[in-house]
N, C-alpha and C positions, 0 to 999 in steps of 0.2 A: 726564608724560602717561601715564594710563595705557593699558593695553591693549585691543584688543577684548576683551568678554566673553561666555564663549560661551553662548549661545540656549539658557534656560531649558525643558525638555520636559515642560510640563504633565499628558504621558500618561505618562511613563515610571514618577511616586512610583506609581499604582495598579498595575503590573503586579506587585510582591510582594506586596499586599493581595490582588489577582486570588489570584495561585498560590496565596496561603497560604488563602482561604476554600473554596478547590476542593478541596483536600485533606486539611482539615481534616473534612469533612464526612465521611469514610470511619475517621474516628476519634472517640472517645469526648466526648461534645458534648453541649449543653443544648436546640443548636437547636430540635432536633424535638422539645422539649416545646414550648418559643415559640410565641405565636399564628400568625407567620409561620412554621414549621418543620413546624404540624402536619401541614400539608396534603399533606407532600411524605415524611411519615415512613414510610410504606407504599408509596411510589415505585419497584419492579422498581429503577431504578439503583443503590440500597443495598441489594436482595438479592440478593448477587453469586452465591450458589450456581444459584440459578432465572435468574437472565441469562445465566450461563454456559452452561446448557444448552441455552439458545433461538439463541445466537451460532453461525457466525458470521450476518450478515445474508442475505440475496441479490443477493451482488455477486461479480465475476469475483477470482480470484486475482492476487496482484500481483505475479507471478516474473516478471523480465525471460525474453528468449529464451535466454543463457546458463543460468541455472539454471532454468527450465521445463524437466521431464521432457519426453521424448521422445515420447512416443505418439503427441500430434496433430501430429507430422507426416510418420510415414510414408504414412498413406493421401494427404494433402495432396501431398508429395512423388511418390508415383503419379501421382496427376492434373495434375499440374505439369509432368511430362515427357509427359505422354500426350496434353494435351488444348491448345489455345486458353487460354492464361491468362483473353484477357476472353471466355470463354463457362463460366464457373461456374455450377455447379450452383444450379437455381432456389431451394432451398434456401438456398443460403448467402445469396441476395442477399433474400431475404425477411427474414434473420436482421440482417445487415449495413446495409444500407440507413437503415431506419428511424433506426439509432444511429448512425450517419456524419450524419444531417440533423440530429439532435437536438444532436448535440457543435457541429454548424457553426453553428447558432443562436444558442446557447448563446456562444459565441466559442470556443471552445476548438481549431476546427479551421478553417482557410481553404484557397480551394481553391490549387493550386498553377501558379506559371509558366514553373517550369522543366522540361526534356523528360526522359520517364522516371520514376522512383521507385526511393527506395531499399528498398521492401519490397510487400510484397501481404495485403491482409485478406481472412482467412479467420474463417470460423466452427468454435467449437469447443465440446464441452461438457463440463463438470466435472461429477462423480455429482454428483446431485440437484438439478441445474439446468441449468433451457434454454438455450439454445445461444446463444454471447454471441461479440460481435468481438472478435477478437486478432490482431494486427500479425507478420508472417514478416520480423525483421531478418537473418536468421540468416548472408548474405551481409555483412555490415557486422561482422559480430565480429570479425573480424583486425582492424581499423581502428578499437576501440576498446580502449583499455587503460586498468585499474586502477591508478591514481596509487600510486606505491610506502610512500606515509605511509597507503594504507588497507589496511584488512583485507577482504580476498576475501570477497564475499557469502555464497559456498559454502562458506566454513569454519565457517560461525557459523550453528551449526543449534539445534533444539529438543532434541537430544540435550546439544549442548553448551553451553547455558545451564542444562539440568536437572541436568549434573556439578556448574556451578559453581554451582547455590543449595544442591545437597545438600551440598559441599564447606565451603561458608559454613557449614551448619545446623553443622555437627558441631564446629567452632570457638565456637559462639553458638547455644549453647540457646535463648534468647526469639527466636532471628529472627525479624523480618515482612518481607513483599516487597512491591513494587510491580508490576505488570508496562502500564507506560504505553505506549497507541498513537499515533499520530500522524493527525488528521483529514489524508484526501486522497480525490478523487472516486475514480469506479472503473477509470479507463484513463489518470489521470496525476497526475504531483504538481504540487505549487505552486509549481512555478518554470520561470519562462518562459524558451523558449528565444531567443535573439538573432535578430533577424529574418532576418540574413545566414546564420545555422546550421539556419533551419527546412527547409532542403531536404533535408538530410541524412538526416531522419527523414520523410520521405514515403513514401504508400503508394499502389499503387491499389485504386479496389474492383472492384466485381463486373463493372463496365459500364465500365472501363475510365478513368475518368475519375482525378487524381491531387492529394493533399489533403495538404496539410502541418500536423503539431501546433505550436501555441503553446505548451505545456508539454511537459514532460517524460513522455515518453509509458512508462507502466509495463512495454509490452514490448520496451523499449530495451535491448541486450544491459549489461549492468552496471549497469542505472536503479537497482538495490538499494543497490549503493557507492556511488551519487550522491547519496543521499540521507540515511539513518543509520546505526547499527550495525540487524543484523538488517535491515535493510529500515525500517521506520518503525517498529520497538519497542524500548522502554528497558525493560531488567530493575533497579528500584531494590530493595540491599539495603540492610536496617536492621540491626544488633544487638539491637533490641527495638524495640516499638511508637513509646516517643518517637525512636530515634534514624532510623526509615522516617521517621516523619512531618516531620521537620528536611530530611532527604535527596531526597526527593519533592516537597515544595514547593521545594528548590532548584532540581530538577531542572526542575520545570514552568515557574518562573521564567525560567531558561534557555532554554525552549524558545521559550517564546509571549511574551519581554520583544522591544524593536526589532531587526531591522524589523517586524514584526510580521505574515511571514508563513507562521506557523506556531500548531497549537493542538493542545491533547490530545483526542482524541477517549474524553471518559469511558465512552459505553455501552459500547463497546470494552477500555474497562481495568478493572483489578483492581487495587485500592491497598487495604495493611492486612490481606494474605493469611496462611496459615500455609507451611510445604515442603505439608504433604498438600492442601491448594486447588491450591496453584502444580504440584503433580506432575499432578493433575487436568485442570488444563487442559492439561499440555502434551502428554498420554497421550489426549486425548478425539477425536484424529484431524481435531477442528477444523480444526486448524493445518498440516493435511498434505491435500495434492487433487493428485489425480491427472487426464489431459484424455483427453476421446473426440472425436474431430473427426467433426461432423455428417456423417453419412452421408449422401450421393445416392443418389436411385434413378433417376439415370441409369445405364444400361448400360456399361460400361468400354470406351472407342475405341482400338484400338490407333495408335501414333504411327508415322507413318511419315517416316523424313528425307529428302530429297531426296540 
């Protein structure tokens, strides 16, 4: 008699058809002559020099509280010892508010039934952009540590992928590179935390009130390890054109084949680049934000302890 046999997966033959026509497109093709191709041949997503320079979008930074720079929170820290946590500045809850109701709609945030929180939202802002929600874990970093099979978010910088593509180039003249993103909304990734763990990552807002995430919230101290190298980017090298484009759709395959909760975000990538693209992007300051926390024009109360 034989044995069970295991369940045929309908979806799984497309997903290297998927990978290989997504990346294929960034390399040398008939498409966009095709009646179907023409439409898309003048597309901004295939002129990666002018998309480059219009990225990144307008969306907050995705540095857990570990490696987020320091700035936005010494004045934060001021008013933290000085004042009422739930009497913040009218400011901040103008800023906050809105985007706490938006994510709870949404599902992404539910409110919380346990007493306390393990952080506080604050408003902060990154040059050339308004002032956006971010999470204070900063009390919960002893109580999370980096599995010792990954590599430290903070060691894997924009410096140290521009060593190792230059280091590649000078071995392999033709190299091309890839530099793949990973689709994730603006304050979390795609994966949900266990219902029994959502307490851990609660915060409150402005009014006191206290909200736990269903995902993985991006200013979770180490959210960067928990997720990919770099954070959510793949640096794919090739030895020449054909051997990126083999590399790349393997790689895409891998990312976004079962379970299927994952996808590359292409306005975001650069597949089929040269070293001087890839130097470009990684020198264009894009890639690098520094935080100004929303100023009050409240008057500063001195704190007095009992």
């Amino acid at each position: 008699m034989d044995g069970p046999k295991a369940r045929k997966d309908s979806s799984q033959p497309n997903d290297p058809r998927n990978a290989y026509v997504m990346m294929s497109l960034f390399f040398p093709t008939s498409f966009f002559e095709s009646e179907g191709g023409l439409q898309h041949k003048d597309s901004l997503l295939f002129n990666q020099s002018e998309r480059m320079r219009r990225l990144p979008p307008d969306r907050r930074a995705h540095h857990g509280n570990v490696c987020m720079p320091n700035q936005p929170w010494a004045e934060w820290d001021t008013f933290h010892e000085g004042h009422d946590i739930h009497k913040y500045p009218f400011e901040w809850d103008l800023t906050t508010r809105p985007i706490i109701a938006h994510l709870f709609k949404e599902g992404v945030l539910t409110t919380s039934r346990h007493e306390g929180a393990a952080g506080y939202a604050i408003a902060a802002q990154e040059p050339g952009r308004k002032a956006d929600l971010y999470c204070d874990y900063r009390q919960k970093i002893g109580a999370v540590h980096m599995p010792s099979d990954m590599a430290d978010p903070r060691t894997i910088t924009i410096d140290s992928l521009r060593t190792r593509a230059r280091e590649f180039s000078k071995n392999n003249p033709q190299a091309r590179f890839a530099v793949l993103k990973l689709w994730s909304a603006a304050y979390c990734y795609p994966f949900m935390l266990l219902a029994s763990k959502r307490w851990q990552w609660s915060f409150h807002d402005c009014i006191g009130r206290v909200w736990e995430w269903k995902f993985i919230p991006k200013d979770m101290p180490y959210s960067e390890g928990k997720v990919v190298l770099k954070s959510d980017l793949f640096l794919v090298m090739g030895e020449d054109e054909k051997d990126l484009q083999k590399l790349a759709t393997a790689v895409t395959f891998a990312i976004q084949t079962r379970p299927w909760r994952l996808e590359i975000d292409l306005w975001k990538s650069f597949v089929n680049v040269d070293l001087k693209f890839l130097k470009r992007w990684m020198i264009s300051g894009r890639n690098r934000r520094s935080y100004v926390l929303l100023k009050s024009n409240e008057p500063k109360r001195k704190h007095h302890r009992k």
